[in-house]
C-alpha positions as CSV (number, residue, x, y, z in Angstrom):
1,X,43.2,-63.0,34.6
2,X,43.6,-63.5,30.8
3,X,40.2,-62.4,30.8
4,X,41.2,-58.9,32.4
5,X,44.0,-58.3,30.2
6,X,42.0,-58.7,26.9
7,X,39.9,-56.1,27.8
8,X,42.5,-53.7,28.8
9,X,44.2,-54.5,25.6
10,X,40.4,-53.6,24.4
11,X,40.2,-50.3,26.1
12,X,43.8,-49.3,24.9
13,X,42.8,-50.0,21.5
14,X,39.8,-47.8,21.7
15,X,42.1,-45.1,23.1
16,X,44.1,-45.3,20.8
17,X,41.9,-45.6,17.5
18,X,40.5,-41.9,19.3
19,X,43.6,-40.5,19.8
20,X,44.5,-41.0,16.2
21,X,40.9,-39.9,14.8
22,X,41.7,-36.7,17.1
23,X,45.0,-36.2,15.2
24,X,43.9,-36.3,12.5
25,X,41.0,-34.6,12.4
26,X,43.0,-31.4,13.8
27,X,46.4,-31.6,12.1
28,X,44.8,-28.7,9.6
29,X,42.5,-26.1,10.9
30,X,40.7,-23.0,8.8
31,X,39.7,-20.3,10.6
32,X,36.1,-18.5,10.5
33,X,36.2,-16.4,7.0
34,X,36.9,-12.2,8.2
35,X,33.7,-11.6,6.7
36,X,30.6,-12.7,4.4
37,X,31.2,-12.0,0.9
38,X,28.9,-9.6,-1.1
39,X,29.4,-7.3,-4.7
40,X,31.0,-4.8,-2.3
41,X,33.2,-7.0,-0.4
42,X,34.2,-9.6,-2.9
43,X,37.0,-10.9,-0.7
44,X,37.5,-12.4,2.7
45,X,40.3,-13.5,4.6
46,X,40.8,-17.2,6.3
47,X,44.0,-18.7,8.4
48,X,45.5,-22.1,7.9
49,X,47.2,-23.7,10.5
50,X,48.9,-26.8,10.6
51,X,48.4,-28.6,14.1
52,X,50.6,-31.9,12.7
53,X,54.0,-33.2,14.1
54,X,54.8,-33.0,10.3
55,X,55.5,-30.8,7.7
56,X,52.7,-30.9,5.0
57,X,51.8,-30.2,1.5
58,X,48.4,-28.4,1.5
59,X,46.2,-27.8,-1.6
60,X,43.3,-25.4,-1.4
61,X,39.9,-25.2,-3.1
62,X,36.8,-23.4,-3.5
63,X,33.2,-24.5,-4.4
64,X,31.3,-22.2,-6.7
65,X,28.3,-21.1,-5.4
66,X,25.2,-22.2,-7.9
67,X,21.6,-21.5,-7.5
68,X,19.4,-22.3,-10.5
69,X,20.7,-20.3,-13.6
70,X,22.9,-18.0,-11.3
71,X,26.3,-18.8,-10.3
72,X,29.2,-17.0,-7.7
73,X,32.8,-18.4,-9.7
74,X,35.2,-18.7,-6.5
75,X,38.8,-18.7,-6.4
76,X,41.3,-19.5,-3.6
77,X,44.8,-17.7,-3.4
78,X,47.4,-19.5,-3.0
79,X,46.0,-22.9,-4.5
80,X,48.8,-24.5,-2.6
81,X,50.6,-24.4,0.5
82,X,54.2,-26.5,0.2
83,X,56.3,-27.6,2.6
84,X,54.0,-26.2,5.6
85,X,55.9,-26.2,8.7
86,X,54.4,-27.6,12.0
87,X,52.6,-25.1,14.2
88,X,52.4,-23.0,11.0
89,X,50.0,-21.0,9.7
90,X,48.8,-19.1,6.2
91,X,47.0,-16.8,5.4
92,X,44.3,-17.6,2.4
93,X,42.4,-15.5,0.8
94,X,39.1,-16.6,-0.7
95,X,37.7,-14.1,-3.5
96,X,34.8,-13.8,-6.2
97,X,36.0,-14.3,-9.8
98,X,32.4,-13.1,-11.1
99,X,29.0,-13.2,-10.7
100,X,26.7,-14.8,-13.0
101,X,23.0,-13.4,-13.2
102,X,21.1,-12.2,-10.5
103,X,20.9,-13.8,-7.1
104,X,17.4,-13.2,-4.9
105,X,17.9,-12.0,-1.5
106,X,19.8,-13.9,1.0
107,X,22.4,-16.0,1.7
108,X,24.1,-18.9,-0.1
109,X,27.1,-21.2,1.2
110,X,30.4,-22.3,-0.8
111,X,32.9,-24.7,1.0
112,X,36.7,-24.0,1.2
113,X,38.6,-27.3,1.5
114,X,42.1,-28.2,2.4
115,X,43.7,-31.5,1.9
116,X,47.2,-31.9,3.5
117,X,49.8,-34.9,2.7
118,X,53.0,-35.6,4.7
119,X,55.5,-33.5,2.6
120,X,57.9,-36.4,3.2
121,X,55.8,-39.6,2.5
122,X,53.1,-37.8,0.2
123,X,50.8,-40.1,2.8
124,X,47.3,-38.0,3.6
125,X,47.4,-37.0,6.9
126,X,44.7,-34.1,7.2
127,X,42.2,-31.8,5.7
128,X,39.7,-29.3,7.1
129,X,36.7,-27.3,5.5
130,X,35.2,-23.9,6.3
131,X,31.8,-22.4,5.0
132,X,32.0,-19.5,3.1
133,X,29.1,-17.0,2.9
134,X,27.4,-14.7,-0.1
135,X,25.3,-12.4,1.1
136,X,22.5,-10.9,-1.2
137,X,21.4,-8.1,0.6
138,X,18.9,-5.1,0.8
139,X,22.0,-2.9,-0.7
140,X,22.1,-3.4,-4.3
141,X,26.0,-4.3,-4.2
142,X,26.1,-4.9,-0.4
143,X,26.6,-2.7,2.7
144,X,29.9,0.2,1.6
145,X,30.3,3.5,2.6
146,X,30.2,5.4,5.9
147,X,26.6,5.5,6.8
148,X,25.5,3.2,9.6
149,X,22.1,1.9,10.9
150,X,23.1,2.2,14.7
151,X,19.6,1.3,16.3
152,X,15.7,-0.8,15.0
153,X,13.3,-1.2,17.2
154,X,10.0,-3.2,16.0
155,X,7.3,-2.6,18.1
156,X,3.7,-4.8,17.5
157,X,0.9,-2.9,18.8
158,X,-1.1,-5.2,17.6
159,X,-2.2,-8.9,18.6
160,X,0.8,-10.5,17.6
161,X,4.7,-10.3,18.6
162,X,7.8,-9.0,17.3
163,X,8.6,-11.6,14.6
164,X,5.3,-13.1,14.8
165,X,2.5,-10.9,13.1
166,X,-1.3,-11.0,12.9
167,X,-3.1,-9.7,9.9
168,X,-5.0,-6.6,11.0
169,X,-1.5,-6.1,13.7
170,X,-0.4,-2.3,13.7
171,X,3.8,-2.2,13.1
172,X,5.7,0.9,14.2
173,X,9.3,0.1,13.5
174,X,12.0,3.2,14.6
175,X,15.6,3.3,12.5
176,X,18.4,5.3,14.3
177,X,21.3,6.0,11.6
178,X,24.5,8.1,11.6
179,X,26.5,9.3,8.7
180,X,30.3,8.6,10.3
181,X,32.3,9.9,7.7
182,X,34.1,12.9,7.5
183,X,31.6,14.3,4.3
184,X,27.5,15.5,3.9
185,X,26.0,13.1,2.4
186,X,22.8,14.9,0.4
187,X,19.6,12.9,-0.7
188,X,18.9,10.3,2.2
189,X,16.6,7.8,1.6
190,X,15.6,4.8,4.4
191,X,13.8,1.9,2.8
192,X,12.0,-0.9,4.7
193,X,11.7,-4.4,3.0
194,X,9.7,-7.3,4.0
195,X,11.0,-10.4,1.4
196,X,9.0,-13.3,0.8
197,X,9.8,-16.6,0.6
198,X,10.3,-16.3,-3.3
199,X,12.6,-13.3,-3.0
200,X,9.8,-10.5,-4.1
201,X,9.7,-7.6,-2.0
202,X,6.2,-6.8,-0.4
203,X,6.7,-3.9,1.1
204,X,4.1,-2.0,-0.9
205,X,1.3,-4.2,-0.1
206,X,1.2,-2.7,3.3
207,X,-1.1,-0.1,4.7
208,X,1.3,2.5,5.5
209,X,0.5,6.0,7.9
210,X,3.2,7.5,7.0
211,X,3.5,10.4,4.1
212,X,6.7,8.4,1.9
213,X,5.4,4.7,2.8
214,X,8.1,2.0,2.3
215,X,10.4,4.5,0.9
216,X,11.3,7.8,3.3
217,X,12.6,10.7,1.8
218,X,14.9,12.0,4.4
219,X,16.8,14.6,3.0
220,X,20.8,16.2,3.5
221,X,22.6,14.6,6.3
222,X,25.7,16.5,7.5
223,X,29.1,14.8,8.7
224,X,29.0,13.5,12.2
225,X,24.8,13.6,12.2
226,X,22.4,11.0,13.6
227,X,18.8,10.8,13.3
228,X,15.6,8.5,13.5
229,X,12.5,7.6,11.0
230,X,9.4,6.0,11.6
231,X,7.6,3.8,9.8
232,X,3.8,3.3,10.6
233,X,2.0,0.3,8.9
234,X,-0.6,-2.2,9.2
235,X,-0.9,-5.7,7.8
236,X,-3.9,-5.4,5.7
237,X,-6.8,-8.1,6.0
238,X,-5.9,-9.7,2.2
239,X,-2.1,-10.1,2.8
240,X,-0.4,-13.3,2.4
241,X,0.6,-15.4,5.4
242,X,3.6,-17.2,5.5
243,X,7.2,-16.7,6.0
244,X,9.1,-12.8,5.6
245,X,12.0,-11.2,5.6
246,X,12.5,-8.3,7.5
247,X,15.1,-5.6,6.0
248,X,15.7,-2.1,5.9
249,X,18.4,0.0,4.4
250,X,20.0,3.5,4.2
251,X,21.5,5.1,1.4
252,X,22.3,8.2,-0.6
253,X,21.2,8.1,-3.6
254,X,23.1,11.4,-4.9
255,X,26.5,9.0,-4.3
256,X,24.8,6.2,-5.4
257,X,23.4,3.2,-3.3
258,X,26.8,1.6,-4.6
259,X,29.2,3.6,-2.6
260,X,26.6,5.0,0.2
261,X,23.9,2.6,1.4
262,X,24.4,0.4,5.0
263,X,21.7,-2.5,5.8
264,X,23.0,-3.9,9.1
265,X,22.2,-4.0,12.2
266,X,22.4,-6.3,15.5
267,X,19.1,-5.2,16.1
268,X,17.8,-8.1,13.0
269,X,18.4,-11.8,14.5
270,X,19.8,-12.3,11.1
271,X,22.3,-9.2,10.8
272,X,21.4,-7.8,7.7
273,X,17.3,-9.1,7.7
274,X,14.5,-10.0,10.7
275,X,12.9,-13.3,10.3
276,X,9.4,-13.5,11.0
277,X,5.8,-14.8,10.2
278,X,2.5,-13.5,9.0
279,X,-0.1,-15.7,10.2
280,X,-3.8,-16.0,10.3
281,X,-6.3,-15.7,13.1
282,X,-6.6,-19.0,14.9
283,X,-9.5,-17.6,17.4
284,X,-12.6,-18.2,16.1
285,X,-14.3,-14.7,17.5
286,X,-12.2,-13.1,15.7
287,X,-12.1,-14.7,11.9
288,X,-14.1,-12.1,10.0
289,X,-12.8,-8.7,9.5
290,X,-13.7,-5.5,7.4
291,X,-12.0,-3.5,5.5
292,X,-12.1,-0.8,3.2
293,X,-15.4,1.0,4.8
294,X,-16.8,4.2,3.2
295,X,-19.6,6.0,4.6
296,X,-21.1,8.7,1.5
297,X,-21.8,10.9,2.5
298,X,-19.6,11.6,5.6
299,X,-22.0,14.3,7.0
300,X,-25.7,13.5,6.3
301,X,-28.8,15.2,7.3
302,X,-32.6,14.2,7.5
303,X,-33.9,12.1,4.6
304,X,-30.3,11.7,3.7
305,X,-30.4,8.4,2.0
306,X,-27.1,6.7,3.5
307,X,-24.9,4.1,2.1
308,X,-22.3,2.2,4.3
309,X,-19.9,0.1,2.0
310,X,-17.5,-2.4,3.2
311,X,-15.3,-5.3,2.9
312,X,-15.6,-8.4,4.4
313,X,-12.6,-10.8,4.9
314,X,-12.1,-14.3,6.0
315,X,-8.6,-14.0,8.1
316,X,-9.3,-17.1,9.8
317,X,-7.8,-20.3,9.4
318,X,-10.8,-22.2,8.7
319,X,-13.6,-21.8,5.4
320,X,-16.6,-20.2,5.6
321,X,-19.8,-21.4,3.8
322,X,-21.7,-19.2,4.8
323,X,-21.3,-15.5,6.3
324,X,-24.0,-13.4,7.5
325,X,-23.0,-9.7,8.0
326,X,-25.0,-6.8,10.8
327,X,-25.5,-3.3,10.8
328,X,-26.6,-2.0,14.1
329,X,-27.7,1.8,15.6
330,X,-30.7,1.4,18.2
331,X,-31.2,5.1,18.2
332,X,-31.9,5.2,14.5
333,X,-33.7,1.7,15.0
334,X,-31.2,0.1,12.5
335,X,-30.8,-4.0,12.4
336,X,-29.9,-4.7,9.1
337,X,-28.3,-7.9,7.5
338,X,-26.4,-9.1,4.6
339,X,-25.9,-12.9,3.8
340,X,-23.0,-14.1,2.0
341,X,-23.7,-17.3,0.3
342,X,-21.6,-17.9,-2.7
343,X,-18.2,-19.3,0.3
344,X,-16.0,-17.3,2.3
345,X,-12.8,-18.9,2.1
346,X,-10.0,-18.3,3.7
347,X,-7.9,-15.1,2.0
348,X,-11.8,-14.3,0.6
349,X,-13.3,-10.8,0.2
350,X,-16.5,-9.9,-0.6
351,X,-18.2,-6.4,-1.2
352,X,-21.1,-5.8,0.8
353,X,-23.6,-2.5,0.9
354,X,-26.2,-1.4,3.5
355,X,-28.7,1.5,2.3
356,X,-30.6,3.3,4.9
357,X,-32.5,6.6,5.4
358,X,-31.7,8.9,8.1
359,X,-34.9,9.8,9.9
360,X,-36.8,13.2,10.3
361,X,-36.4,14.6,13.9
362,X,-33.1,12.7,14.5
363,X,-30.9,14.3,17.0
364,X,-27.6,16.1,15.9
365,X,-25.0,14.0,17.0
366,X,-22.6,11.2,15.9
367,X,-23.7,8.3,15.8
368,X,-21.7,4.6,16.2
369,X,-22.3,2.3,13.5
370,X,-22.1,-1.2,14.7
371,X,-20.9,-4.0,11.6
372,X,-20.7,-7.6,13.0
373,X,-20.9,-11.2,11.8
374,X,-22.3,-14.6,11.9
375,X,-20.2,-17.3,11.0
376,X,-19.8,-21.4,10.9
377,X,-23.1,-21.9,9.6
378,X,-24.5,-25.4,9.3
379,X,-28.0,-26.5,9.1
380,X,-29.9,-23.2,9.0
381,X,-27.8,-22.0,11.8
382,X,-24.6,-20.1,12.8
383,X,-22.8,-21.5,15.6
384,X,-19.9,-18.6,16.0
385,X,-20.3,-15.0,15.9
386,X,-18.0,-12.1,16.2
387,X,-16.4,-11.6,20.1
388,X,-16.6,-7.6,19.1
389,X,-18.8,-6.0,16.8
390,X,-16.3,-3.0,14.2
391,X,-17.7,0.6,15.1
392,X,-17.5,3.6,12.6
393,X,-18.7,7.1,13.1
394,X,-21.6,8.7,11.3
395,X,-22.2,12.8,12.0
396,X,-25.6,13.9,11.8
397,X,-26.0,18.0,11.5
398,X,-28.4,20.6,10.2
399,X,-31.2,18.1,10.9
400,X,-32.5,18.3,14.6
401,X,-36.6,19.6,14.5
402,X,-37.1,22.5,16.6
403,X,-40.7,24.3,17.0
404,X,-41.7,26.0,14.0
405,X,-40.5,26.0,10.3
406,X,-40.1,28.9,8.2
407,X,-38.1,30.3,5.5
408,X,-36.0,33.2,4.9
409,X,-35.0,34.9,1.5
410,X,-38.2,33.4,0.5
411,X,-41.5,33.4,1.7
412,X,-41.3,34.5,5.6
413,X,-39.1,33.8,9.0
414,X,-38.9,32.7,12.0
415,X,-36.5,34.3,14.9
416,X,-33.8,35.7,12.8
417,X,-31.7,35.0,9.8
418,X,-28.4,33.2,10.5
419,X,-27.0,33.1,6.9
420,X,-27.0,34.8,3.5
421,X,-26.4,33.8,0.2
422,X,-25.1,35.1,-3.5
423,X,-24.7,33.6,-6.2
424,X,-23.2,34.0,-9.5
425,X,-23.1,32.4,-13.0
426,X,-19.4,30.5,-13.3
427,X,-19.6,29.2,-16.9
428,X,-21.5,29.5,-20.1
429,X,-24.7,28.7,-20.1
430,X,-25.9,27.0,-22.7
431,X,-28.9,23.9,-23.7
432,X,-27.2,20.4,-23.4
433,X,-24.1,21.5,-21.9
434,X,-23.5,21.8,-18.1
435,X,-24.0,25.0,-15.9
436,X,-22.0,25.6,-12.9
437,X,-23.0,28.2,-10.4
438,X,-21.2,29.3,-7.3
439,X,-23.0,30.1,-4.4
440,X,-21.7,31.8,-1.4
441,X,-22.9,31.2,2.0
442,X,-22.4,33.6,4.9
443,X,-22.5,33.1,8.4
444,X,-24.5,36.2,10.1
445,X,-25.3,35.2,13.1
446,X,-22.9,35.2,16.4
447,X,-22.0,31.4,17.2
448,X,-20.9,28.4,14.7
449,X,-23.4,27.0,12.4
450,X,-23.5,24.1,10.2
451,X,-25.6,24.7,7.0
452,X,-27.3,22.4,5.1
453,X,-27.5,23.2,1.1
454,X,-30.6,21.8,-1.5
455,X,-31.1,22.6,-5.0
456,X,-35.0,23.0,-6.2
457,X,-36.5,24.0,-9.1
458,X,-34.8,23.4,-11.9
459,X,-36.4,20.0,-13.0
460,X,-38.2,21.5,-16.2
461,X,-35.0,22.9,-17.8
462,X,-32.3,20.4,-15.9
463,X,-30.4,18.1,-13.9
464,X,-28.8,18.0,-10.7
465,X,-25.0,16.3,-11.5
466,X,-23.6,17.2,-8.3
467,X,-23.4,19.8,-5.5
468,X,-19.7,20.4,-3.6
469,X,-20.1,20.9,-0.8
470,X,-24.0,19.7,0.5
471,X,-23.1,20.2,4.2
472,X,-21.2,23.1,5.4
473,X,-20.0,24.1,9.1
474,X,-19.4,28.3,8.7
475,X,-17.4,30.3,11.4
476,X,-19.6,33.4,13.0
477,X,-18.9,35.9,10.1
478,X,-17.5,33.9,7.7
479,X,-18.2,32.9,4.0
480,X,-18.0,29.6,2.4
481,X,-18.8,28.6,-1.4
482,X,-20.7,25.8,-3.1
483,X,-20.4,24.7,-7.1
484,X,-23.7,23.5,-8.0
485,X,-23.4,21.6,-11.7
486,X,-26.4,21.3,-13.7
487,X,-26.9,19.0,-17.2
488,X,-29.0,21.5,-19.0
489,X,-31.8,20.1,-21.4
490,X,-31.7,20.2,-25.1
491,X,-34.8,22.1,-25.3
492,X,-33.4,24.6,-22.4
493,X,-32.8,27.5,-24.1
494,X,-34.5,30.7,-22.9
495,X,-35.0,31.9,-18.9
496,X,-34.7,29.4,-16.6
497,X,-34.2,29.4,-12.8
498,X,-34.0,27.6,-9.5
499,X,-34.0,28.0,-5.7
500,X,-31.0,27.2,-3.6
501,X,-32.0,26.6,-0.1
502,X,-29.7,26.4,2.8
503,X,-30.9,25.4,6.4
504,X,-29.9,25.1,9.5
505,X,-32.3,24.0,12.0
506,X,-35.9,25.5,11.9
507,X,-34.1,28.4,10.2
508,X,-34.5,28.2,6.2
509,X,-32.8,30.4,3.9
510,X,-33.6,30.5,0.1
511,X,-32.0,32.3,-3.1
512,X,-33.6,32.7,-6.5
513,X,-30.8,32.5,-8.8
514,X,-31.9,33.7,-12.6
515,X,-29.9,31.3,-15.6
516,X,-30.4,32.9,-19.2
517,X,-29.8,29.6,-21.2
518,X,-28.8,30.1,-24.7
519,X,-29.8,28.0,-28.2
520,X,-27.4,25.6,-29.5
521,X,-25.2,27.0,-31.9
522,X,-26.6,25.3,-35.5
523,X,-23.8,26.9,-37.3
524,X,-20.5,24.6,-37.8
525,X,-17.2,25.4,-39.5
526,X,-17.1,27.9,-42.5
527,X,-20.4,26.3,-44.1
528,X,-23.2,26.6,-43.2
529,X,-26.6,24.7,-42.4
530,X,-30.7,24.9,-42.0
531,X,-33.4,23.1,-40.8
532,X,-35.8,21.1,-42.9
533,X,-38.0,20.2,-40.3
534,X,-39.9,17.3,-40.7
535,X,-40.5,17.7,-44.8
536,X,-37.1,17.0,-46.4
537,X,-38.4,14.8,-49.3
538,X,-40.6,17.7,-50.4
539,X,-38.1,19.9,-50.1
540,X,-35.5,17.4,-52.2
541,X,-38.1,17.2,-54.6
542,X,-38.6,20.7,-54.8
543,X,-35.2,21.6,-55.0
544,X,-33.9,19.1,-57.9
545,X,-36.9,20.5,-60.5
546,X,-36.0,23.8,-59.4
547,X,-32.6,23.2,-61.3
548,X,-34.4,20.9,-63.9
549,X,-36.2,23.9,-65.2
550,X,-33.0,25.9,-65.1
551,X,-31.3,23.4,-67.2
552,X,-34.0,23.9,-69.6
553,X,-33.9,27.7,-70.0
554,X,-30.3,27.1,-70.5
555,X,-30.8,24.7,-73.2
556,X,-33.5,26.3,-75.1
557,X,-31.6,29.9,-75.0
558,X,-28.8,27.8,-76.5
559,X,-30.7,26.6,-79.5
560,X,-32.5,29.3,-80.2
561,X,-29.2,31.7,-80.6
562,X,-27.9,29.2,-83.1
């Protein structure tokens, strides 16, 4: 029995002890803050409420808001709250004195406090805290003004997910946004921002599709008017993985991105940014990845010689000793390979060249290049290869052997001309400068034709510097022209020609095209100058006794008239 009642008088105890921790704990409530504080909106309201059987004397306090050499100076109004009736409540209102340096985007915290004491025992009998938020937005001075982001969508049409992308992914992200204010608002601009974890915006590092990038010029938008942008991107093989942030904003920047700009949305899991990731490739088929390729020249013909240029990246997670890259066409009979030796570490590019010759009689066509690669290597061997090989597109034209050769314009034909050619002299022409010619090519026969253009000739008075156009597809009746650029010897000068051939299949045309090259001009300035060939001592000589024996007649006429 005595037993029993001990640990009832236990459990009331307890109760007790709860009920007053309870009490306590809730005599004095703050409210959530009206909204997060930025430049724009440097003020928010909270509500106080005493929830005591007592009156109480409430002071009020904010916490600055510091992060490294920056600093938010709070201030609470009122600092005190005297004589606060039960069931009561006050409205505070918690504000930015000034702002010192400049914060990095995101969010930082101050606390608002309360402290209450019975206002007729000065015994504590409550206090309460709330957070208060800064925001450091994509707006310069925070979201003002009536524009409005009413809709993003981010769509990964790549590998990865929504807030979790792949390098290599393909982003298309849509932004709805309205202008809800009764004025046009002229020079729109919608900027995407993708924060990293040090506060730098790396927007620019991506591969963007579309014309204005990161930054879309959008134009006037009137009162009342709603529309949508695009941005196109892809994460490129050499961008940093890690942790982003996701913003975009809209603003005018005739007002000013002060009074016009919005950055909002309940689209962003964060409000006013998108968290996300960048990560590398954890599937080991897929580790190696090019970037960067260049086929020159696009177009190529027989005996073209060919270069494919690329770069290869590790986007795995894992090192590389080792790397050995393939370059594949079984209808041109390529199997080429490039070893990289010198590491492949993750984040690691290296350039790599293959050189190859188109071959005679090769079929007009395009062709699909096949890159691929050998990875993991470890005793003499790789042990992983690529799960896909990386095609590109190589068009072969003007190069497809038919029966017979011939020429036209030149030496003979075979069944019928389908083009003609002119040319004319486009700049001076003159030894060890540069001589441009433009030749015109014309389309006479009835269908489509692609031309192929050579230079010949000219090696005794010059060289070839470039040609602008070597492969040409001309229209039925058409005309296209072609600069050809010569580096014309020193010891040019005088009549000089060459041939400038154009073919298209078994059908050759050629064009004798006469250059008149003139001497280097010897003369300089106002003075004037002449060769002493090979003998200038003897000339030297010559020329000082010359006006030795003048001096002498002068001298002796001198004497003698004294």
């Amino acid at each position: 029995m005595k037993m029993s009642s001990m640990k009832l008088l236990s459990v009331l105890s307890i109760l007790t002890l709860l009920t007053l921790s309870l009490s306590f704990a809730s005599a004095l409530t703050l409210s959530n803050p009206s909204n997060d504080l930025t430049m724009a909106a440097n003020n928010a309201t909270v509500t106080l409420t005493n929830n005591d059987a007592v009156a109480q004397n409430v002071t009020l306090s904010v916490s600055n808001i510091v992060s490294g050499g920056n600093q938010v100076l709070m201030q609470v109004t009122p600092q005190a709250v005297d004589n606060f009736a039960v069931s009561g409540t006050s409205s505070l209102k918690a504000l930015i004195n000034s702002i010192v340096g400049e914060f990095e985007f995101g969010s930082y915290t101050a606390t608002l406090s309360a402290v209450g004491v019975d206002a007729s025992t000065g015994v504590s009998v409550a206090n309460a805290t709330r957070t208060l938020t800064f925001v450091q937005s994509f707006c310069e001075n925070g979201e003002t003004g009536s524009l409005e982001i009413t809709n993003i969508n981010i769509d990964n049409q790549g590998e990865g997910r929504e807030s979790s992308w792949n390098l290599l992914d393909t982003i298309e992200i849509e932004v709805d946004f309205e202008n809800n204010g009764n004025d046009d608002l002229n020079d729109i601009f919608v900027e995407l921002g993708l924060i990293d974890s040090t506060g730098k915006n790396q927007a620019n590092d991506l591969d963007f599709e579309n014309a204005d990038e990161e930054q879309f010029d959008y134009g006037d938008l009137n009162e009342g008017d709603d529309d949508t942008v695009t941005f196109t991107f892809r994460v490129p093989a050499d961008f940093e993985d890690g942790n982003y942030k996701l913003a975009v904003k809209v603003y005018s920047d005739d007002s000013g991105e002060d009074i016009e700009c919005a950055d909002t949305s309940n689209d962003l899991d964060q409000t006013f940014y998108h968290d996300l990731d960048i990560e590398r490739e954890n599937d080991e088929g897929r580790f190696i990845a090019f970037e960067n390729t260049e086929i020159n020249p696009e177009e190529v013909t027989c005996g073209d010689t060919v270069r494919l240029s690329t770069d290869v990246f590790n986007i795995g997670d894992e090192d590389q000793d080792q790397v050995k890259i393939t370059l594949e066409n079984s209808e041109l009979k390529l199997n080429l390979e490039r070893e990289i030796r010198n590491d492949l570490d993750q984040g690691d590019k290296e350039a790599v060249n293959f050189d190859f010759i188109i071959p005679e009689g090769t079929q007009n066509k395009v062709y699909n290049l096949e890159l691929g690669a050998e990875y993991d290597y470890n005793r003499g061997s790789y042990r992983q290869s690529s799960d896909e090989s990386t095609t590109f597109q190589m068009r072969v034209i003007g190069c497809e052997a038919q029966a017979g050769t011939g020429s036209t314009g030149g030496t003979g034909s075979t069944s019928g001309r389908v083009s003609s050619v002119t040319a004319t002299l486009e700049s001076g022409a003159k030894e060890g400068s540069q001589v441009v010619v433009k030749a015109k090519v014309t389309n006479i026969g009835k269908e489509t034709e692609s031309f192929v253009l050579d230079a010949k000739g000219y090696d005794s008075w010059a060289t070839l510097d470039s040609i602008s156009s070597r492969i040409l597809t001309v229209e039925a009746g058409q005309s296209r022209d072609v600069i050809f650029t010569f580096d014309a010897n020193e010891d040019s000068a005088g009549e000089q020609s060459f041939i400038v051939e154009v073919r298209s299949g078994d059908k050759i045309e050629t064009k004798e095209v006469v250059v008149d090259i003139e001497a280097a001009d010897s003369s300089s300035g106002d003075g004037f100058s002449f060769d002493l060939g090979d003998n200038t001592l003897i000339w030297v000589i010559g020329i000082i006794n010359v006006l030795l024996i003048i001096l002498i007649i002068v001298v002796a006429v001198r004497i003698s008239r004294k």
